[in-house]
C-alpha positions in Angstrom: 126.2 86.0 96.7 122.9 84.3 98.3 120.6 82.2 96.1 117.1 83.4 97.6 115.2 81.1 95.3 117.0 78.2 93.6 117.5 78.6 89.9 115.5 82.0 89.9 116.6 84.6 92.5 120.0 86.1 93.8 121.3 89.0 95.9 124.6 90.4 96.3 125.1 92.8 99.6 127.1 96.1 99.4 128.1 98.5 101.8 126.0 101.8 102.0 126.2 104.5 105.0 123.4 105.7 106.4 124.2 108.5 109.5 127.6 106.6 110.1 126.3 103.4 110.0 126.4 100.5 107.5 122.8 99.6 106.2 124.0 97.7 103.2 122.8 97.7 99.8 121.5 95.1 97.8 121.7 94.0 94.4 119.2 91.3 92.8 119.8 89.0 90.1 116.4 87.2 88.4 116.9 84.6 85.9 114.1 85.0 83.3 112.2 82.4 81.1 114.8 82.9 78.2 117.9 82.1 80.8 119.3 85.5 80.7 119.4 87.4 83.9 118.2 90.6 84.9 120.3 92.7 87.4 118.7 95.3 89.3 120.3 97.9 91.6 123.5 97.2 90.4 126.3 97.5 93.0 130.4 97.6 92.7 131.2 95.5 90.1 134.0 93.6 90.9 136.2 90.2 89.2 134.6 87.9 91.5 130.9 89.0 90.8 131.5 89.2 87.3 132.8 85.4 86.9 130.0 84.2 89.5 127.5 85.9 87.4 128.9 84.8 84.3 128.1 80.8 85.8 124.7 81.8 86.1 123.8 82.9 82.8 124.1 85.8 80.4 123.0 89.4 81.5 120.6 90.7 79.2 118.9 93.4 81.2 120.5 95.8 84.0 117.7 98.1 85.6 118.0 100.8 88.4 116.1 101.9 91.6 115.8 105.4 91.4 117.8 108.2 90.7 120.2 108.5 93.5 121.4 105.0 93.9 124.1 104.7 90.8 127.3 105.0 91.8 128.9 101.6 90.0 126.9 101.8 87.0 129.8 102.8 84.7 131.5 99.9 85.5 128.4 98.1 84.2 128.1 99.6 81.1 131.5 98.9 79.9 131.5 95.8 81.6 127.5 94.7 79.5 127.8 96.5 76.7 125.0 94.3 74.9 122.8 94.7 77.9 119.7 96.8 77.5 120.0 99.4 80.5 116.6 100.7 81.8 116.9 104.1 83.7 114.6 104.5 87.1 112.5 107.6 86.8 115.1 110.9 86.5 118.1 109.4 86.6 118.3 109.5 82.9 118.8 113.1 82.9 121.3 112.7 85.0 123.4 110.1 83.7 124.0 111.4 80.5 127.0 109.5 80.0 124.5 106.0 79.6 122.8 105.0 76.8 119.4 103.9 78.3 117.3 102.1 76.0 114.4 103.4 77.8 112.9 104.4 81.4 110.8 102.1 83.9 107.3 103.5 84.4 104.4 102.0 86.3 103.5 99.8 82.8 105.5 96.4 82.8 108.2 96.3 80.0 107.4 94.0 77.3 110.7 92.6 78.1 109.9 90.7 81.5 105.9 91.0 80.7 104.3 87.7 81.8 107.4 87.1 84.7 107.7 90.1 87.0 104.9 93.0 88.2 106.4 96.3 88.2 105.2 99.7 89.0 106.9 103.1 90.5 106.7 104.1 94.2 105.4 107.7 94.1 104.8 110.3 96.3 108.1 111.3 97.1 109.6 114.4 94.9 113.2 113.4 95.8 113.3 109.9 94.6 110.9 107.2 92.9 111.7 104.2 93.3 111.1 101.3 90.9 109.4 97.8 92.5 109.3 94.5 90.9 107.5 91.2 91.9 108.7 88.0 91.4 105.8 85.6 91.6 107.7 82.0 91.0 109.4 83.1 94.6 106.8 85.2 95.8 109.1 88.0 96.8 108.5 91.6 96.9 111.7 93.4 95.6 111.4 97.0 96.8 113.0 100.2 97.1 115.2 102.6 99.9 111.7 103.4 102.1 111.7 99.9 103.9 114.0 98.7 106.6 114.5 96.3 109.1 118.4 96.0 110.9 117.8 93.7 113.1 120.9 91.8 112.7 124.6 92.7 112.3 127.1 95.0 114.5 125.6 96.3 117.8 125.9 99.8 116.0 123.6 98.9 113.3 121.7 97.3 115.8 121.6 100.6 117.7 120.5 102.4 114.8 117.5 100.4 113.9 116.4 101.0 117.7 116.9 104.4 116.9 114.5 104.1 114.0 111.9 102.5 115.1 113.3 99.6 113.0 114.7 97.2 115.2 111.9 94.6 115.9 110.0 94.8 112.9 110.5 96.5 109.3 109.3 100.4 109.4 109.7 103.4 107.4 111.7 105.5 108.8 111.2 109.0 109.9 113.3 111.0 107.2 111.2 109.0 104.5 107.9 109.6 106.1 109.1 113.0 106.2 109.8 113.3 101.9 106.6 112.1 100.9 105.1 114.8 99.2 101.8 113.3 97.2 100.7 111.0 100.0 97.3 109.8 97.6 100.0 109.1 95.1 102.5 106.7 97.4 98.5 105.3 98.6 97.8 103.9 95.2 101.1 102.8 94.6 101.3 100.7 97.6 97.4 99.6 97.1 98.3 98.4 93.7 101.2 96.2 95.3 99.4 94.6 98.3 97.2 93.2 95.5 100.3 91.4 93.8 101.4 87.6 94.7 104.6 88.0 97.6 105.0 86.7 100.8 109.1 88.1 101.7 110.5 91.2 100.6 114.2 92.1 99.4 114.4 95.9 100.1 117.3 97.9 99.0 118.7 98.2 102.4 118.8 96.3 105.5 117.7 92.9 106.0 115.6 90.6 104.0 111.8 90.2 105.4 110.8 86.7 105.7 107.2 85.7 105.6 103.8 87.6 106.1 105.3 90.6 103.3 101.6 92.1 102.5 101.3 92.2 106.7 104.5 93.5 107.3 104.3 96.3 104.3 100.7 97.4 105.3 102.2 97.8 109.0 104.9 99.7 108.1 102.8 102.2 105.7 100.4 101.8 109.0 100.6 105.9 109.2 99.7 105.9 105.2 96.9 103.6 104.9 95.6 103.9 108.3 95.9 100.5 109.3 
């Protein structure tokens, strides 16, 4: 697990396939005011998470990316079962078997109001994906669109070359290609290039260091006509 910002911000990297290729998948862990945590994207769950998250605090809240992206979350449920769960937009309907205690919209929860900006990507029928904004470390914790594999095997490598996402973070083409509503995914990313991050934690990939508003607008370049 790698504290990104001491005392505040974690992530936990999982495998996830894209085309043959391992893109990873990240977890994030934010301690709030109260000292609970709140884990989003959950990934596999296993003993030696569990007791390195248990030194960090207590996990209060556990909220998900979007509707496709929930494979360990059983494991969580019986694992948190005083946790409030927070469904991404959809994927209520399809986990029945959870007991969300509500779903994420673009209004910040009451819960983490004051501590984290959140609103939903739109524009894309197949998936929404829920951001958040973590302004004590200035990071931009986003969804599946963004990538950048510049490091790791010379396969992944490969594949961001391949993507146009080798040199610098892009979307690439098969998301570009499921945006639906593209005035809808314009005012979602125009409300987030007004909030306070310079790096990004996407879903998959690597982490973006630096220059986040620049390096967002870029990739969206084709969107917002940049």
């Amino acid at each position: 697990m790698i504290e990104w910002q001491a005392n505040r911000l974690w992530y936990q990297s999982d495998d996830y396939r894209c085309f043959g290729v391992n893109i990873g998948q990240r977890m994030m862990i934010v301690r709030l005011e109260s000292g609970e945590l709140l884990i989003h994207n959950p990934t596999t769950l296993t003993e030696d998470i569990r007791q390195h998250i248990a030194k960090l605090g207590t996990v209060s809240i556990i909220t998900t990316v979007n509707s496709h992206l929930h494979a360990a979350l059983s494991d969580w449920w019986l694992a948190y079962p005083d946790a409030y769960f927070y469904s991404a937009p959809g994927l209520a309907s399809v986990r029945t078997d959870i007991g969300f205690d509500g779903t994420l919209n673009s209004t910040t929860s009451p819960r983490w109001k004051g501590q984290l900006y959140q609103t939903i990507v739109r524009g894309n029928d197949r998936s929404e994906d829920v951001v958040f904004c973590d302004p004590l470390s200035k990071t931009l914790l986003f969804g599946e669109s963004i990538l950048w594999l510049n490091e790791g095997s010379l396969g992944r490598q490969l594949a961001g070359k391949l993507l146009g996402c080798h040199n610098q973070a892009s979307i690439p083409f098969y998301h570009q290609m499921s945006v639906k509503e593209r005035n809808l995914l314009r005012w979602s990313l125009q409300e987030i290039l007004t909030w306070p991050f310079e790096h990004i934690l996407p879903i998959h990939g690597d982490p973006i260091w630096f220059d986040g508003k620049k390096k967002l607008a870029n990739a969206y370049a084709w969107l917002l006509g940049h």
